[in-house]
Residue frames relative to the residue before (quaternion, step in Angstrom):
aa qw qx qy qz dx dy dz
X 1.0000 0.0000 0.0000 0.0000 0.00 0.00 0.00
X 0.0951 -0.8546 0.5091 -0.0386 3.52 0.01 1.36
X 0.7098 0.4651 0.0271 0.5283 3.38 -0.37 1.16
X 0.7878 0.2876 -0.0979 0.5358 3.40 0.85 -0.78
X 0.3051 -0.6943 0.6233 0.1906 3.38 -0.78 1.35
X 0.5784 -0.4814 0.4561 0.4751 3.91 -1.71 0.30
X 0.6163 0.5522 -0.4630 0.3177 3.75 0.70 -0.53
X 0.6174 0.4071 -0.2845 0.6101 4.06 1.11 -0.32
X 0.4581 0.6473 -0.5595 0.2410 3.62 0.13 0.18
X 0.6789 0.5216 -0.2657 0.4432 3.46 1.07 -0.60
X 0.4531 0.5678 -0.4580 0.5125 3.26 1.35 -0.13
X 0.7901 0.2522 -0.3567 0.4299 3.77 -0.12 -0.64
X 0.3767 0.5998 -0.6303 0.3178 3.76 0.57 0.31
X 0.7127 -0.4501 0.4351 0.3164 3.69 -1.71 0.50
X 0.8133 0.4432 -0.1078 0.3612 2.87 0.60 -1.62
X 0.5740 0.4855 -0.3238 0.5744 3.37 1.50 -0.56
X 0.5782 0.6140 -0.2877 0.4538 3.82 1.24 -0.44
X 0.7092 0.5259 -0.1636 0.4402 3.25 1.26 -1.16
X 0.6440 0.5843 -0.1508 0.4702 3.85 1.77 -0.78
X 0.5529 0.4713 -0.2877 0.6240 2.95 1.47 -0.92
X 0.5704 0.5177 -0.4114 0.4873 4.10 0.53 -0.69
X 0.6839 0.4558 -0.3111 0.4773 3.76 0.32 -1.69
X 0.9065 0.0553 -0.2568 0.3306 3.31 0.35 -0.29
X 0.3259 0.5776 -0.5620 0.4943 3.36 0.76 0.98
X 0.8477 0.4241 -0.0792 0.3087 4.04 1.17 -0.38
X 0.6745 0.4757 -0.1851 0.5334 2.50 1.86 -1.13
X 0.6799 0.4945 -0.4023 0.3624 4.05 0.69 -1.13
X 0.5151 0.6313 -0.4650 0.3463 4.00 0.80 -0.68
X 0.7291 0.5268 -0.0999 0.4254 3.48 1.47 -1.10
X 0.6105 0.4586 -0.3161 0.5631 3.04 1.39 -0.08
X 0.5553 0.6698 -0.2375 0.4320 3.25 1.20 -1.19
X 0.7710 0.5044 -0.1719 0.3487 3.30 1.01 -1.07
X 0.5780 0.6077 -0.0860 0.5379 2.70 1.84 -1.44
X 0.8099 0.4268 -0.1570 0.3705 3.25 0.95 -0.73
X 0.3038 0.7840 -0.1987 0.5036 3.09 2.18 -0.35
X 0.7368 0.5682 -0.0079 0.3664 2.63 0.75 -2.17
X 0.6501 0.6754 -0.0412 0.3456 2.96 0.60 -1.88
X 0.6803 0.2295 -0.0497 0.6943 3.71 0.79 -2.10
X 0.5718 0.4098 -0.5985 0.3833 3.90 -0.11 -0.29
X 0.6238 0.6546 -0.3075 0.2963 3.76 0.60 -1.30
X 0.6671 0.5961 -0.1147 0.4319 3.52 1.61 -1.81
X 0.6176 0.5566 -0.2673 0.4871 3.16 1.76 -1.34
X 0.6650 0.4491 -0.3847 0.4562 3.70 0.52 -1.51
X 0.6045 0.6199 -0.3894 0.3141 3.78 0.61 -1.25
X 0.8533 0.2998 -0.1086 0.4126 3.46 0.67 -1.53
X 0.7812 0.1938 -0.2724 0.5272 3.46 0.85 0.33
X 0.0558 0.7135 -0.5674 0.4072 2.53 0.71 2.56
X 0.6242 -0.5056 0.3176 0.5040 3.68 -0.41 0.57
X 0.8967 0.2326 -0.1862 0.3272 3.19 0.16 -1.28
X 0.2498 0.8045 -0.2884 0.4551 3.56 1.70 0.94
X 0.8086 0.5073 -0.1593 0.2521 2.23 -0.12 -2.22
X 0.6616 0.6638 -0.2430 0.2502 3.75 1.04 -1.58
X 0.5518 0.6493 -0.1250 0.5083 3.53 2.24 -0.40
X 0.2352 -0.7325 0.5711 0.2864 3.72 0.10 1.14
X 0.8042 0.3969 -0.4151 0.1530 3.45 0.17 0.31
X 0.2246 0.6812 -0.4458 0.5355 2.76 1.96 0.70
X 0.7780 0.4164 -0.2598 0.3921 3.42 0.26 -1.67
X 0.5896 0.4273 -0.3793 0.5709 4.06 1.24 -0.33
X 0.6559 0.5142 -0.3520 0.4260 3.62 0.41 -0.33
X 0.4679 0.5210 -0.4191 0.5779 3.97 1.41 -0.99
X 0.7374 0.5113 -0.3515 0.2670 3.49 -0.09 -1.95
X 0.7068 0.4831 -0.3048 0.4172 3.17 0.89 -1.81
X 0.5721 0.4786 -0.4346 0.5048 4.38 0.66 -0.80
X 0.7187 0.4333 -0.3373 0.4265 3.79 0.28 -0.53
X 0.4661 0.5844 -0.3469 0.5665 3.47 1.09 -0.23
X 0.7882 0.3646 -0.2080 0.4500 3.41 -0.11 -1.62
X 0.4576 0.5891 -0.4716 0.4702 3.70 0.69 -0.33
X 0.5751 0.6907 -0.3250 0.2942 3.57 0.37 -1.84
X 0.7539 0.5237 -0.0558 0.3928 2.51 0.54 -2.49
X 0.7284 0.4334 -0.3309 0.4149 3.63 0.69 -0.99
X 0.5505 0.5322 -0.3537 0.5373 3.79 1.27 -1.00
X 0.8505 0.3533 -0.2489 0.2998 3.30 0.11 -0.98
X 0.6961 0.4287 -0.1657 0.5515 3.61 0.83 -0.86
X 0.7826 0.3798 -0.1932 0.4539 3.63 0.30 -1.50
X 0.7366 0.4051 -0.3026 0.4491 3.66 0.74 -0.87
X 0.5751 0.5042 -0.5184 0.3825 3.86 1.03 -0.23
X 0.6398 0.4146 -0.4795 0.4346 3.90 0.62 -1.16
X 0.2806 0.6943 -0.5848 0.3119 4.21 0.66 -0.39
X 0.9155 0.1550 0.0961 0.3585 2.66 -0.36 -2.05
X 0.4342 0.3495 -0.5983 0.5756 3.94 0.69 0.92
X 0.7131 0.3375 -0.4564 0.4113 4.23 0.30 0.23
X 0.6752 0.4412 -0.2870 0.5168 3.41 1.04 -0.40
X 0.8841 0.1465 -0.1554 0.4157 3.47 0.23 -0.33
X 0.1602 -0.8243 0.4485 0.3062 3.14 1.76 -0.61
X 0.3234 0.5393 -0.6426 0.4377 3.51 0.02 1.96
X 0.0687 -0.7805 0.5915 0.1905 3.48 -1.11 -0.10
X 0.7208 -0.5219 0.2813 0.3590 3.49 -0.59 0.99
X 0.9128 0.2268 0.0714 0.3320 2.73 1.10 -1.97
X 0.2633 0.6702 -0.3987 0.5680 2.59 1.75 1.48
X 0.4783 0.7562 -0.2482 0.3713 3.70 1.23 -0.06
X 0.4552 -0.3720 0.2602 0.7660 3.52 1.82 -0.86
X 0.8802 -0.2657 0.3169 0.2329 2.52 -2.84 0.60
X 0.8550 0.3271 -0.1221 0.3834 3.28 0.38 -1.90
X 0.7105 0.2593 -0.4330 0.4904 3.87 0.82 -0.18
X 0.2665 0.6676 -0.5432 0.4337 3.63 0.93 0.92
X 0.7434 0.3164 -0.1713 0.5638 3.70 0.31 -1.66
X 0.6007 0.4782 -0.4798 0.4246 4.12 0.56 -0.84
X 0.5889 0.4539 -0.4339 0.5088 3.96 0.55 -1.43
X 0.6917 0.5264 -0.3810 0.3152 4.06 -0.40 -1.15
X 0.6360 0.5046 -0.1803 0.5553 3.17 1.07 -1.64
X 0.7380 0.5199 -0.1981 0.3818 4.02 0.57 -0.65
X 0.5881 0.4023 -0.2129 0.6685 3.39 1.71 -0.95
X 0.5942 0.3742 -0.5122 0.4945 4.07 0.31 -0.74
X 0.6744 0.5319 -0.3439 0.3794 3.71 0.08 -1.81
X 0.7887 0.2847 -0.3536 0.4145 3.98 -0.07 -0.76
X 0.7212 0.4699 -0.3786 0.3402 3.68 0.88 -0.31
X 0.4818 0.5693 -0.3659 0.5566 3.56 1.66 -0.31
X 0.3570 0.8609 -0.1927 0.3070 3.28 1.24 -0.53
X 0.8324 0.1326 0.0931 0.5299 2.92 0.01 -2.54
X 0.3505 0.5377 -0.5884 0.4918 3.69 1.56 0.11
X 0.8072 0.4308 -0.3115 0.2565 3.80 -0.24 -0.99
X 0.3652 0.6746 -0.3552 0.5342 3.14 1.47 -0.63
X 0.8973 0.1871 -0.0949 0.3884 3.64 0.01 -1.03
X 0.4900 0.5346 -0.4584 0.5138 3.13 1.46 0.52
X 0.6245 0.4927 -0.3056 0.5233 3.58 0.94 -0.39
X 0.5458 0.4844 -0.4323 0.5297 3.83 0.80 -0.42
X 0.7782 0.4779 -0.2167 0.3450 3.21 0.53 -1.30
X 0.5442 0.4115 -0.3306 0.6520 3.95 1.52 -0.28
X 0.6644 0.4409 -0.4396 0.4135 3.96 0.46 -0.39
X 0.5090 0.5772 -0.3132 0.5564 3.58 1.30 -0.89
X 0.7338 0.4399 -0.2420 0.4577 3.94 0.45 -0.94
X 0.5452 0.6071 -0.2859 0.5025 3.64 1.57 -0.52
X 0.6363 0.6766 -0.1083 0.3545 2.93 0.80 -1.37
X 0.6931 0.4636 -0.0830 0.5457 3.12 0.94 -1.49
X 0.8257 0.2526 -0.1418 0.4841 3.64 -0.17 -1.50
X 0.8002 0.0180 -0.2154 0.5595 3.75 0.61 -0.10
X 0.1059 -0.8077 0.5798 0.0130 3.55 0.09 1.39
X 0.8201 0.1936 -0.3547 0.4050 3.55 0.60 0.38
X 0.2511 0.5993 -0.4261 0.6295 3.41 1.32 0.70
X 0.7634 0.4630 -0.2910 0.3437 3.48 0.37 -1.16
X 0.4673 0.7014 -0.2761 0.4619 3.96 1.34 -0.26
X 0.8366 0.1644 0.0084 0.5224 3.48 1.28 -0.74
X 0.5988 0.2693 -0.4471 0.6075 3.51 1.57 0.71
X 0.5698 0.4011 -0.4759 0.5367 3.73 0.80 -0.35
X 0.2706 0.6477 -0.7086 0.0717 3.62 -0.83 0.77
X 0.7914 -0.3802 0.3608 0.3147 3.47 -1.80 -0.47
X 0.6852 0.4645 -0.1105 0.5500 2.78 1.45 -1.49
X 0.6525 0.4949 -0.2874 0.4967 3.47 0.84 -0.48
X 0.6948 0.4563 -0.2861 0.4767 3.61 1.26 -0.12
X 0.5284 0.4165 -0.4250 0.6055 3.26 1.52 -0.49
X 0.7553 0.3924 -0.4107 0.3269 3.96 -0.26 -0.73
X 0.5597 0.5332 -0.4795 0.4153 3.79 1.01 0.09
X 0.6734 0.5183 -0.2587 0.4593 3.07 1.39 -1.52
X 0.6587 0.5703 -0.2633 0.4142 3.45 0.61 -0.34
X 0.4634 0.5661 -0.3047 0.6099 3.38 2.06 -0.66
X 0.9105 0.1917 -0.1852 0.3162 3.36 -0.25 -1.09
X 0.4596 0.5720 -0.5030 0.4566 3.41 1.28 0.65
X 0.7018 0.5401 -0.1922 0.4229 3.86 1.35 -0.09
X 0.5925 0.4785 -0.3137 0.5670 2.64 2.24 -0.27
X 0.2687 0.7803 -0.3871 0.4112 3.32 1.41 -0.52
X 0.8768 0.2911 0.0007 0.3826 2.87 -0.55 -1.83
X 0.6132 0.4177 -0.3823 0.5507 3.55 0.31 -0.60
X 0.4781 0.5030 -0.4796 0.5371 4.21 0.94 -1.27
X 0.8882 0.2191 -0.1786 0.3622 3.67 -0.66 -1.58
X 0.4311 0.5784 -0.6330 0.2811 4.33 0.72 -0.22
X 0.4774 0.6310 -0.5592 0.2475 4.34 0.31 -0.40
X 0.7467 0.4448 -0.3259 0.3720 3.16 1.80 -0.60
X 0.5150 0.7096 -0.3403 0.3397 3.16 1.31 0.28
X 0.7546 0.2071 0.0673 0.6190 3.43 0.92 -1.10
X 0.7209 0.3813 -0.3227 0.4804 4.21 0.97 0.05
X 0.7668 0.3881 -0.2845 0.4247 3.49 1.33 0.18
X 0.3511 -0.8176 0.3858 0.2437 3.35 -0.64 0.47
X 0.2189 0.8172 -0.5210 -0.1134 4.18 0.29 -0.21
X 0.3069 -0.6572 0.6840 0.0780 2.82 -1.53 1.60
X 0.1456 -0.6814 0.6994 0.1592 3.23 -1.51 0.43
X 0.3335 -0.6756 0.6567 -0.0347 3.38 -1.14 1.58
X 0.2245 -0.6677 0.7068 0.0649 3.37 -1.43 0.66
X 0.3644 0.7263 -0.5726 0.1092 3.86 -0.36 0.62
X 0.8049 -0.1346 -0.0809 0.5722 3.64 -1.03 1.22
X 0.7551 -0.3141 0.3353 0.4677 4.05 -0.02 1.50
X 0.8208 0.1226 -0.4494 0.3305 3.57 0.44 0.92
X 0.6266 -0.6336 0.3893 0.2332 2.87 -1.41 0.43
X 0.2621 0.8473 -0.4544 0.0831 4.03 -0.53 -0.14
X 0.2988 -0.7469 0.5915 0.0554 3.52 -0.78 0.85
């Protein structure tokens, strides 16, 4: 093995060959699929005769979320296998904003579906109770709650962490 420190050996293994492939192939396809998928949920649910259902309007929120999540999280590992760059190798501050953007939208769509999933429980055990706490407005002011907890939960990454970016032998790494 001319050339080759013990730290790169794992590069010529199969299996390390085979990961770099999966994902030089597989995320475009999800991406796409998923694109696809929530754009499809969005037109669907904020159709006239839809729309009038908070769980349409948690279902829109929750596809617009998952998008986020796919741009932000799924398309960055894309492109450090495909082109080998990383987004967040670009500067300090859209380092901590991207981090802060991928935690924040994925804490996000967990809540999103915890709240379907208590409106769904409303629904059921006090179905007529459920006419006058399941409203619109009452879904936008939760949703509007836990998008402030969110952030304020995930800002520690804004202003309590530091990332350096190091250059050592042509790579990059924080």
């Amino acid at each position: 093995m001319p050339n080759q420190t013990e730290s790169d050996y794992y590069k010529q293994l199969t299996i390390y060959k085979a990961g770099v492939l999966i994902w030089k192939l597989v995320p475009p396809v999800f991406i796409l699929l998923g694109t696809i998928g929530n754009s499809l949920s969005i037109l669907v649910l904020t159709r006239r005769s839809i729309r009038v259902s908070t769980t349409a309007l948690l279902l829109t929120v929750l596809a617009c979320s998952d998008l986020l999540v796919l741009y932000s999280g799924l398309l960055r590992q894309w492109l450090i296998y495909l082109f080998n760059t990383d987004v967040r190798h670009i500067s300090e501050a859209g380092c901590k904003i991207h981090t802060w953007l991928v935690y924040s939208s994925l804490d996000f769509s967990a809540w999103i579906l915890i709240i379907l999933t208590l409106e769904r429980v409303i629904c059921s055990w006090l179905p007529h109770r459920a006419k006058t706490v399941c409203t619109k407005k009452t879904a936008v002011s939760i949703l509007i709650a836990v998008v402030m907890f969110i952030l304020v939960k995930n800002s520690h990454i804004l202003y309590g962490m530091v990332f350096k970016i190091k250059k050592t032998k042509g790579h990059k790494s924080n």
